[in-house]
N, C-alpha and C positions, 0 to 999 in steps of 0.2 A: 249541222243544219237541221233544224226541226220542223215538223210540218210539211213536207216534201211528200205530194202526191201526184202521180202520173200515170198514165193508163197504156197498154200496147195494145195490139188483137186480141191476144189469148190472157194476159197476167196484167194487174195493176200492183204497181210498186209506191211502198212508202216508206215514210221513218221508221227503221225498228224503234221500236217500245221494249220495256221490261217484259211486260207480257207474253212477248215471244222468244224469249229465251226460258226455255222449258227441257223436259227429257227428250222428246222428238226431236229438239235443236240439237241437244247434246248428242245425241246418237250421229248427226253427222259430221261432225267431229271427233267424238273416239267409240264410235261402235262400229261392229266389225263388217259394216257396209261402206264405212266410208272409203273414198274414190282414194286410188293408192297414190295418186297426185294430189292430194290436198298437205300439204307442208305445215299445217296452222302449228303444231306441237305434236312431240313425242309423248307427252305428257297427257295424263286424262283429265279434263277442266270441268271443276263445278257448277251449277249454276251461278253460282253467287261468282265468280272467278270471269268467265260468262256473261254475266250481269253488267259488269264491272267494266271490262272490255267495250262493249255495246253503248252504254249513258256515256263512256269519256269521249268515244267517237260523236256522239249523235248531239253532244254538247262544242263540238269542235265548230268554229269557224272556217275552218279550211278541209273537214271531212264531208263527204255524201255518202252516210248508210245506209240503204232501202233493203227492205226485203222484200223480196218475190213471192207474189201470189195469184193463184189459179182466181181469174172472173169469175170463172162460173162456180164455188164452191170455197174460196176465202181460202182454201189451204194454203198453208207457206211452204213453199219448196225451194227456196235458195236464197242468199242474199248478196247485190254486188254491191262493192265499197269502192269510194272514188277517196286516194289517200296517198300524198298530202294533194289536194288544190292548190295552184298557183296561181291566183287569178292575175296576178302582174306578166309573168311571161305565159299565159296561158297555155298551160297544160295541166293532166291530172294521168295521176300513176294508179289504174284499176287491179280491181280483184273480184272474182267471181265464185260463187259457190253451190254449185247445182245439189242440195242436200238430199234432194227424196230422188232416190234410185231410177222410180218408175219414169220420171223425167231426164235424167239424163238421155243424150241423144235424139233429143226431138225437137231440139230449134230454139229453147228456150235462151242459150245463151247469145245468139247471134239477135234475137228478138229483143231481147230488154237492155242489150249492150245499145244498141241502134235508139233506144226510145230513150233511155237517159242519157247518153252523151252528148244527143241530140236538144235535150232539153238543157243540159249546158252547154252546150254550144249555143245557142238560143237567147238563153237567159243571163251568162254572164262571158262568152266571147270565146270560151275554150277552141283552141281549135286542133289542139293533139291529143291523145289518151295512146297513152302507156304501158305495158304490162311485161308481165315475165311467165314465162310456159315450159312445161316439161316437153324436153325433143319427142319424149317416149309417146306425149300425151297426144297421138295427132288428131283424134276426132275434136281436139277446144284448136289446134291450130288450125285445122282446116272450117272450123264455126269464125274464128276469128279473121281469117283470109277471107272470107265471105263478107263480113260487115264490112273490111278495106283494109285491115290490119296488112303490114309488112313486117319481113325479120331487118331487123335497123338496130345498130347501135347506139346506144345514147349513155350519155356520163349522168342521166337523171336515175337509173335504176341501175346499180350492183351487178354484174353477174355471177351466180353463186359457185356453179362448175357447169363443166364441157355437157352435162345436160340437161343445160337450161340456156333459151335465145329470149331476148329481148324482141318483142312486135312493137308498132308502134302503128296510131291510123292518125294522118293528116285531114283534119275535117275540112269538107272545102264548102 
């Protein structure tokens, strides 16, 4: 989905572009800030790898890439991916990535979960989002219980091992 902009209090979210995949991107994925719950690879990814990743999504039909940005100062510090879209049986299987440190723990993810799912919910009927979370990681499940998320079983997302639950939020 291209062209996708939308605003919350604090951060307005859009389409990543090439242009934001950079070394400050790449450092929250394999620099040694990255969050010990981030699963993307073991492996250290180029830009161009990176690159690559980002245009297959943002070219997809049934993907929502947005990255997160600070209003007041344009910085990107995260990006949440809605992947796959089902817009037949409405639902979407999320993923979130709070990449700049100084933000993690301050709302950002229960914020901008709430202002795009909302916006597909809105826009094209969604009325479930999906995810999978580290047991270890409880300040994203307790960010996630706050927007309406629940621990729910579903045969839409894999469980990988004993520590990791599937949430799920019912949008009403």
């Amino acid at each position: 989905m291209k062209n996708v902009f939308m605003e919350s209090e604090r951060f307005f979210l859009r389409t990543l572009i090439e242009d934001d995949v950079n070394a400050r991107y790449l450092e929250w994925i394999n620099g040694s800030d990255k969050s010990q719950y981030i699963n993307y690879t073991n492996q250290n990814r180029t830009v161009d790898e990176v690159s690559t990743f980002v245009t297959e999504r943002v070219n997809s039909d049934t993907v929502l890439f947005l990255g997160i940005f600070v209003r007041e100062s344009g910085e990107h510090i995260g990006n949440i991916k809605y992947e796959p879209i089902d817009f037949k049986k409405s639902y979407a299987i999320m993923g979130i990535l709070i990449g700049k440190k100084n933000w993690r723990g301050r709302g950002v993810a229960a914020e901008v979960i709430k202002a795009s799912s909302m916006w597909l919910h809105n826009k094209y009927g969604i009325k479930q989002i999906i995810l999978g979370v580290n047991t270890g990681n409880i300040w994203a499940i307790k960010a996630y219980e706050k927007v309406g998320f629940s621990e729910k079983k579903t045969p839409l997302i894999r469980k990988i091992d004993k520590t990791n639950i599937t949430m799920v939020w019912d949008i009403k």
